[in-house]
C-alpha positions in Angstrom: 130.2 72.9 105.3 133.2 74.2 103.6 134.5 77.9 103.9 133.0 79.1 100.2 129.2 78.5 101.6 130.0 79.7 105.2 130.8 83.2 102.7 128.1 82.4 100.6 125.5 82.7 103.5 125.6 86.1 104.5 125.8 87.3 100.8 122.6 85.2 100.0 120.5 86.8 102.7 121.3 89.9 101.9 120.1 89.6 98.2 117.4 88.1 99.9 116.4 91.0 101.5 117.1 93.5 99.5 114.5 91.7 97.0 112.0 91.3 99.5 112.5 95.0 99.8 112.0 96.4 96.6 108.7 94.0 95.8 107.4 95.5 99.1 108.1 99.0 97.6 106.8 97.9 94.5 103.4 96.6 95.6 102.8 98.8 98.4 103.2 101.8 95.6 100.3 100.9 93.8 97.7 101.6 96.2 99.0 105.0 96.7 98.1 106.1 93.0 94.7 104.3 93.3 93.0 105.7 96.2 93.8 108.6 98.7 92.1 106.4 101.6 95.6 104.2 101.1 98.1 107.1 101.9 99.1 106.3 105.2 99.2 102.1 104.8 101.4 102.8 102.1 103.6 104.9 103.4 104.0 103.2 106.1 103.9 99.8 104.5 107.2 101.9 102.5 109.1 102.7 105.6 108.8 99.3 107.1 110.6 98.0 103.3 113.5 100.6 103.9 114.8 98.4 106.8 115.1 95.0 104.8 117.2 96.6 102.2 119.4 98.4 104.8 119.5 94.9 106.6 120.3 93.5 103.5 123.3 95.6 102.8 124.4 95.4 106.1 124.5 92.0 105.8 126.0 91.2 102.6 129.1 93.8 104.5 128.7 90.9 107.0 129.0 94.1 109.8 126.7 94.9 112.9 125.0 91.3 113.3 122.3 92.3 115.4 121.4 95.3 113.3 120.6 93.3 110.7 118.5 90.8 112.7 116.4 93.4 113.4 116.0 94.9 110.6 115.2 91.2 108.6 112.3 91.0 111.4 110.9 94.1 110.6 111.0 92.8 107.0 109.1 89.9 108.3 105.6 92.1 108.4 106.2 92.9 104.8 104.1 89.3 104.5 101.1 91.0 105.1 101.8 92.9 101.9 99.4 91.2 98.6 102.4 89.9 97.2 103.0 87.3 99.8 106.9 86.7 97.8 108.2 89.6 99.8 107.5 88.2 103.0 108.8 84.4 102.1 111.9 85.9 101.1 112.5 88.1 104.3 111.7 85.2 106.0 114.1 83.0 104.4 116.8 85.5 104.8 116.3 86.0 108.4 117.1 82.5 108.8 120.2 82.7 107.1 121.0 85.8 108.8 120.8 83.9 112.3 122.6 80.6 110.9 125.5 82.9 110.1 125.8 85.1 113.6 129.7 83.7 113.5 130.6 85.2 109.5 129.9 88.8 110.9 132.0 91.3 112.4 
């Protein structure tokens, strides 16, 4: 693997994860506007997104490696969201994330 993909990497996960972030936002909204028995899933299914798209900016920084391993696990339970994309692409990006320990800080 050349230098250009060993950057390439980091970068990738991050947009990874910052995706996967927002479409957990996004779908984990709706419920909230629908019925009131939802509240508290949703917000926490909210607050458990936030972490991805810190990870993911933290990561595309390439700064604090193992901050950003946890926070691409946490995005790991956004599979259990309906939209099943979220969590794929968390996943994905928490692979990348740990294939490129040696490209952060």
């Amino acid at each position: 693997m050349d230098a250009t993909n060993k950057l390439l990497i980091p970068i990738t996960a991050g947009m990874l994860l910052i995706l996967s972030g927002v479409f957990a936002i996004i779908v984990l909204w709706i419920p909230l506007f629908y019925n009131e028995q939802y509240i508290t899933f949703g917000a926490i299914g909210i607050i458990l997104s936030i972490f991805p798209i810190l990870a993911g900016i933290l990561s595309i920084k390439r700064k604090l490696w193992m901050i950003t391993v946890i926070g691409a696990s946490i995005g790991l339970f956004t599979i259990l969201t309906p939209l099943i994309i979220s969590g794929l692409l968390a996943s994905i990006g928490f692979i990348l994330i740990v294939i490129s320990k040696k490209e952060f800080h």
